[in-house]
C-alpha positions, 0 to 999 in steps of 0.5 A: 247436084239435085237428084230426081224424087224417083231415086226415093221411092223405087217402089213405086210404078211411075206412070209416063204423065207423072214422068212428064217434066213441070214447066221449067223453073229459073232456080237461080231467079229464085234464089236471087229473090231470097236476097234480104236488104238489111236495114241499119237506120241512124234514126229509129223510134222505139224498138226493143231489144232481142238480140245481141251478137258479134259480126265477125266481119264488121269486128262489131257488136250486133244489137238487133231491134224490133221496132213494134210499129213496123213489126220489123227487125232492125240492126245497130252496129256498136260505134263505141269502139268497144273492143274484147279484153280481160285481165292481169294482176301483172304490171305493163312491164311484167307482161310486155316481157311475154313475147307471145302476147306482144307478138300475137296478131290479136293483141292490141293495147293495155290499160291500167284500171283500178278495180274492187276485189270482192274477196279481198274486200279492198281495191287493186290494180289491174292490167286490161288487156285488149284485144282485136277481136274475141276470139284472140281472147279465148275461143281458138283451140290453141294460142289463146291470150287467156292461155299465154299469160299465168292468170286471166281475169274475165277471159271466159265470158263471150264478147256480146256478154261483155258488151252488154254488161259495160254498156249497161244494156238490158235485152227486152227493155227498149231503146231509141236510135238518134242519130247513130247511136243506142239510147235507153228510152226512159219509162216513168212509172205511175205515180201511185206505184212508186208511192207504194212501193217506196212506202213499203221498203222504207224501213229497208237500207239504202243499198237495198232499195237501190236494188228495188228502184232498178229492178221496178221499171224492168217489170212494170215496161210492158211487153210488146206484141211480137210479130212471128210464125211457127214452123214445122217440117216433115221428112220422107224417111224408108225406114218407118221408126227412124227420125231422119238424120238432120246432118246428113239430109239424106231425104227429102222436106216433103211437108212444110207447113206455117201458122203465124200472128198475123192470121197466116195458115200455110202448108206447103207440099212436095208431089210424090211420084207414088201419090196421084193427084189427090181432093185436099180438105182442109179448114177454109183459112188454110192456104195450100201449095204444092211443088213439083221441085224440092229446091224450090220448096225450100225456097219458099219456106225461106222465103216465109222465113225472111218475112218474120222477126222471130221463128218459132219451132218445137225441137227447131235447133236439132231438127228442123232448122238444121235439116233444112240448112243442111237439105238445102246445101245438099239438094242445091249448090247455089244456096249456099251459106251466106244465101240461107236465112238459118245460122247453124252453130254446134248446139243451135239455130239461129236466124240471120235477120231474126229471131229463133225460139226453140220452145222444147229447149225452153220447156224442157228446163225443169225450173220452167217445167216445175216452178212455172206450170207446175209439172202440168206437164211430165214429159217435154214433147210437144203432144204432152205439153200442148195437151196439158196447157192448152187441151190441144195434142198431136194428131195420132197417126195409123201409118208412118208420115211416108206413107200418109195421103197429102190431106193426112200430111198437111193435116199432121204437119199443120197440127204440129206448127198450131200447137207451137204457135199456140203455145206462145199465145195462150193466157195473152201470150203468157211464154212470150211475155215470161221470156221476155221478162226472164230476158231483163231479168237475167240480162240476156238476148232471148235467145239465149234465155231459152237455151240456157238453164238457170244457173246461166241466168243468175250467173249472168244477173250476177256479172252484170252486178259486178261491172255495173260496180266495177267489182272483179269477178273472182276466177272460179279456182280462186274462190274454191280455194279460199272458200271451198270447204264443206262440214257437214256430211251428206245424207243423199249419196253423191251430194257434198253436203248435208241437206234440207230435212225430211221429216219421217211421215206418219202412214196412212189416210188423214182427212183435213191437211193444211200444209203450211210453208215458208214464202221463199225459204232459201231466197229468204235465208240469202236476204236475212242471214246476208248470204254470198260468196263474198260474206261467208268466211269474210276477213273480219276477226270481228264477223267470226262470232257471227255463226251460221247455225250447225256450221262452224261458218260466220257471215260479213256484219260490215257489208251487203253480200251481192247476192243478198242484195239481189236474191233478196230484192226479187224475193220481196218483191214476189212475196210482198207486191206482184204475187198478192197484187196478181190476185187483187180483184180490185185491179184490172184484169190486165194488170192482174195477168201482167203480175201473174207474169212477173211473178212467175218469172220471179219464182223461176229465178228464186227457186234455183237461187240457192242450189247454184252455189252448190253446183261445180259448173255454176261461175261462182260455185261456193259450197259454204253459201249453199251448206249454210243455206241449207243448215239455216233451213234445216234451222227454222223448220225443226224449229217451226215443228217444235213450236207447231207441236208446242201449240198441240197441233199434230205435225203429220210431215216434213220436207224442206220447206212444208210442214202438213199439219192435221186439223189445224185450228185458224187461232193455231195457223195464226199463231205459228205465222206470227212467231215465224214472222217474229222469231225466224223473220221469215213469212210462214203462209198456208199454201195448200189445204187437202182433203185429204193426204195418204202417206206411204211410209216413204219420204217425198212420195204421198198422194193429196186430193184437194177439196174440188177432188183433183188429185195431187201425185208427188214420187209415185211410180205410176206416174214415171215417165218409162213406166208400161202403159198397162201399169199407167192405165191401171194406176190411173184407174186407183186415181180417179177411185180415190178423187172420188173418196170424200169420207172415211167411210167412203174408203171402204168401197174405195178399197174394194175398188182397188183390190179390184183394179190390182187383181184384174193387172195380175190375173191378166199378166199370168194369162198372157193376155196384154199385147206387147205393145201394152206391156213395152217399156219405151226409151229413146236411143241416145247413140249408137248401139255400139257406141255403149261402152261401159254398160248395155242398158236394156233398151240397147240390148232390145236394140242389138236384136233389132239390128241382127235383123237387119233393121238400122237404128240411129240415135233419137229412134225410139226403142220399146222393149218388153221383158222375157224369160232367157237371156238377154231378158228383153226383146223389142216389141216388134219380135216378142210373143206373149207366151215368151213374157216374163210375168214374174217381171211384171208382177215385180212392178205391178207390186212396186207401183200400187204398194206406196199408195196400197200401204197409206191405204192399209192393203197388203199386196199380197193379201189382196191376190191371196196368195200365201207366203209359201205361195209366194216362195214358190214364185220366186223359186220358180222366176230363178229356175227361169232365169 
């Protein structure tokens, strides 16, 4: 049953008028307006494709269109009587004799189809088994036919998956309804571009340009614009450093607040028996109500809900949505399940009649992180990505959200719904369209694009390959068993193979750096030497001779590997077309930003396209494509240093794909492109040129500041996510000091600056006088203290202090710890003294942190603070008398 708000804040005197009961509210009249009419038309003009599911009840595949004119979500429910199945290399005899099969309720029929096995380069026969609905296949705890019958083919893969691979579908392309059934709308391309196009892939084998002619209208469609709304929601909660518990709701929505593309601001708010009635200024298009009654908040935010097509949130599938489907159901009996626009599953929220976006799943996937926006962004919050790609951060807050006047509330929470709505509509919708493009790509509902890491979306690009051929995909044991060896042996601890190679740098400051790289070097190796899990170790005798360099391994000369055939097509048309045409200022502006798109898209996918093979989850794990990737690799860059050298150009390092090269002359970078292109069949392009470069004498840390005097940082400590903010401020500070360095005589006062920065740190940490707080150390509480088993980091032994106070902590609160003298060696920040830190500590990291880039410079740490090595003996005697 609801409970009255007072039982929330017992604090707080309640004044008789604020006692007094609003007008009386008919709940269940509210909860009959939330009544969606689902609309399934048998003629619709062109919608596109967004989401795939299965229905249950209809036992159906569910296509949901959004119909661009309309700015609405339609349903199509699948009239192919397409059913779940997979496979058996048993005969129909064979398996009607397993009487838990035939006697299953899930079972329906067998077929016999005849298939193309990949691994055995010929065709067999197979059993299909069909069944009534998915979860007969696979999915149940217990009596699965996947686990009935000795070897299942294609029994691992979700229904609306194979719905999509074997009616060729393809989320994000748009369709038509005629007369109750799915069609493909035709695109036709420009004329001019597929003379382009064509011209330039001529001299390529047919197999190869059937991949490009099918991968060109999937790009050049163009993406529609998306009617949505960004939400986000603040929780009362007692305790000020606890994220409220979304699965037990315990507290009430008390803001809510909406920014949408149609022009909507709106803040809703819950009145507060502790806060009087309050002056509100917010901007004049902001939109605000209050409410008296929870319930009917809730309602109203599920209200808002139903009238989008796609909801966007930030952490949506593990806060927001979640909480307010449990809230609601806890506060309010009759909204119940089937009533509630939110659908909750293990791991994510989705919207009945819609769409859901969770961009922190989406932005928190590293290949998104890295290879889109270029690490602009270190960590996945919503403050630390809104401020790097669109200048815009949450606002700070000088009391707990509990505590904030209604201005201050709706403001905070307002602020939080405009960064993630923003987020999808900067450069002309840029994440929108990314997503979109990374859906048709991948072949999967946006949804799950979003959600998914990369090796998911090759996986799936993969699948739909081998269906669209009629290939059997290989069962995971099967191709580890036959093709699951590897030779070389690791450098990196932990790693199955041998790598890419890192070349030693030479330490120290170099002015004039061009840094050279391979376009695309793995997706290159994959197309060139014919990569795929079906090509290396092939069963020709006559392929053996074909040799991968430093493996004893040989690749198929008798056909096309699929992966070389997709990986390949995609690398092309990045390098060879989108890229290059996204920078042409003779085309449109327009164009140019849809290019940019495609490619980044492009780039996402190919630069995981190689270490999937290498990964155990990954579907189609085979090490040797990975190993001989990399030995390839390893391959044309010693190779490329040796020529570089050969044409007296110093080769100051290496690292996978990159050579830095000291001073290059244009007739010497034009020299080693063409031998590249001529020797490697690889395109070899200058990809960035520095100032200069200062080299620790560490591999893959160096710090590179361009010609415009922005700053390049790659491995250094100061730059790492837990590092205490004193140390951030202070590396930050040497930063800006060497982005203003231009000669080499500029160093000289550029050293003395430093020497100034770091002795100021230490002079500081041994008079005790940064705050706790500067010197904290933050972690997020991933579980339970007491759910720390096998080791006790130190953020959990900070935590175990806290709770013997009496504080209660739950996983997702924040943990800021400082380290000190005695056991256990930390202490949360709200319980430490300054006289109780353990500078030596500090100190520790001080050194750790200014000693990659003060080695490049030439400056010894300790030099720099004078002290002497007896000194130093001391420090350390005295740090283990301490401890």
């Amino acid at each position: 049953m609801f409970q009255p708000l007072e039982q929330y804040f017992r604090d707080t005197p309640i004044t008789e008028e604020e006692r007094t009961k609003p007008k009386e509210v008919n709940i269940q009249r509210e909860i009959e307006s939330l009544a969606f009419k689902l609309e399934t038309p048998s003629n619709l003009p062109e919608s596109y494709m967004v989401g795939v599911t299965y229905d249950g009840e209809k036992r159906a595949a569910l296509v949901k269109l959004y119909d661009p004119e309309s700015s609405k979500i339609y349903f199509w429910y699948d009239n192919t009587s397409h059913k779940p199945y997979c496979f058996s290399d048993l005969p129909e005899k064979e398996l009607q004799k397993i009487e838990p099969l035939m006697s299953h309720s899930g079972f329906d029929h067998f077929e016999v189809v005849e298939k193309y096995d990949p691994l055995k380069d010929q065709k067999v026969k197979m059993s299909k088994i069909l069944a009534k609905d998915p979860l007969a296949i696979g999915g149940r705890p217990s009596g699965c036919i996947r686990d009935i019958i000795p070897k299942a083919w294609e029994a691992d893969i979700r229904y609306y998956e194979n719905f999509l691979y074997d009616r060729n579908l393809v989320p994000g392309m748009p369709y038509e309804i005629e007369d109750g059934n799915l069609v493909p709308v035709d695109y036709k391309l420009p004329k001019e571009i597929v003379d382009a196009i064509n011209k330039m892939f001529e001299n390529e084998p047919k197999e190869y340009r059937e991949f490009i002619d099918m991968w060109i209208p999937l790009f050049q469609r163009p993406v529609p614009k998306i009617r949505r709304v960004a939400v986000d929601i603040e929780v009362y909660s007692p305790v000020v450093t606890r994220i409220p518990d979304p699965q037990a709701a315990e507290y009430p929505v008390i803001c809510v607040s909406f920014v949408s593309s149609d022009g909507m601001k709106k803040v809703l708010l819950l009145r507060r028996p502790e806060r009087k009635d309050e002056r509100i200024k917010l901007p004049h298009d902001v939109k605000v109500e209050f409410y008296d009654d929870e319930r009917r908040l809730l309602i109203e935010i599920f209200k808002v809900l139903l009238e989008y097509p796609v909801v966007v949130t930030f952490n949506g599938d593990e806060f927001d949505m979640r909480y307010l489907w449990h809230r609601a159901q806890k506060i309010e009996p009759s909204l119940t399940k089937e009533i509630i626009p939110i659908e909750v599953g293990k791991d994510f929220t989705s919207m009945k009649y819609g769409v859901h976006i969770d961009l922190y799943r989406f932005f928190f996937n590293r290949s998104i992180q890295v290879y889109a926006f270029n690490q602009k962004y270190r960590e996945s919050t919503l403050g630390n990505i809104g401020m790097a790609l669109l200048g815009l951060g949450k606002l700070e807050l000088n009391k707990p959200v509990s505590e904030l006047s209604y201005e201050d509330l709706a403001n905070y929470c307002l602020r939080d719904s405009e960064i993630t709505y923003r987020l999808t509509t900067f450069d002309d919708d840029l994440v929108m369209n990314l997503i979109m493009l990374l859906s048709r790509i991948a072949r999967m509902p946006i949804e799950d694009v979003t959600r998914s890491g990369v090796s998911i979306w090759i996986r799936s690009m993969m699948f739909y390959e081998h269906r669209r051929r009629n290939m059997l995909i290989p069962r995971p044991e099967d191709l580890l068993a036959l093709k699951g060896v590897t030779v070389t042996e690791a450098i990196i601890k932990g790693k199955k193979y041998k790598g890419a190679i890192v070349v030693e740098p030479t330490p120290g400051v170099h002015f004039d750096v061009a840094v050279l790289d391979f376009a695309s070097l793995y997706p290159s190796i994959i197309k060139r030497w014919n990569l795929s899990y079906e090509t290396i170790l092939c069963l020709h005798p006559e392929c053996r001779d074909n040799k991968v360099p430093g493996t004893p391994y040989w690749i198929c000369t008798k056909r096309y590997g699929l992966s070389s055939l997709l990986i390949g097509s995609l690398k092309d048309l990045r390098v060879k077309w989108y890229k290059p045409k996204s920078k042409d200022e003779g085309l449109p502006e327009a164009v140019r930003d849809l290019y940019e798109v495609i490619q980044q898209a492009l780039k996402v996918i190919l630069n995981a396209s190689y270490g999937v093979f290498g990964a155990e989850h990954f579907s189609l794990y085979c090490p040797p494509v990975a190993e001989s990737t990399a030995a390839i690799g390893r391959y044309a860059i010693t190779n490329t240093i040796e020529k570089a050298q050969s044409l007296e150009i110093p080769v100051l390092y290496g690292d996978t794909d990159s050579i830095f090269l000291k001073s290059p002359a244009e007739r010497q970078i034009k020299g080693l492109i063409e031998w590249s292109e001529k020797s490697l069949s690889m395109d070899l392009d200058v990809d960035k040129v520095y100032r200069y470069v200062a080299f620790s004498s560490r591999k893959k840390n160096y710090l590179g500041v361009y010609p415009s005097g922005s700053v390049d940082i790659k491995g250094l400590t100061g730059k790492k996510r837990h590092t205490p903010e004193f140390l951030k401020e202070a590396f930050s500070e040497m930063v800006q000091v060497l982005s203003e360095v231009k000669t080499e005589e500029d160093f000289k006062q550029a050293k003395e600056k430093i020497k100034k920065i770091v002795r100021a740190c230490y002079t500081k940490l041994k008079r005790h006088e940064y705050s706790p707080e500067e010197l904290a150390i933050n972690i997020m509480l991933g579980k339970l203290p007491e759910k720390y088993l096998k080791t006790t980091p130190q953020h959990v032994k900070a935590a175990f202090l806290l709770t013997r106070k009496g504080i209660e902590l739950r996983p997702g609160d924040i943990i800021g710890f400082v380290k000190v003298i005695g056991e256990p060696g930390v202490k949360p920040v709200q319980l430490v003294s300054t006289n109780e830190v353990d500078t030596s500590k500090y100190i520790e990291y001080l050194e750790s942190t200014f000693e990659q880039v003060l080695d490049a410079l030439g400056l010894d740490f300790h030099e720099i603070l004078g002290l002497t090595r007896l000194e130093r003996f001391m420090g350390n005697t005295e740090e283990n008398i301490n401890n």
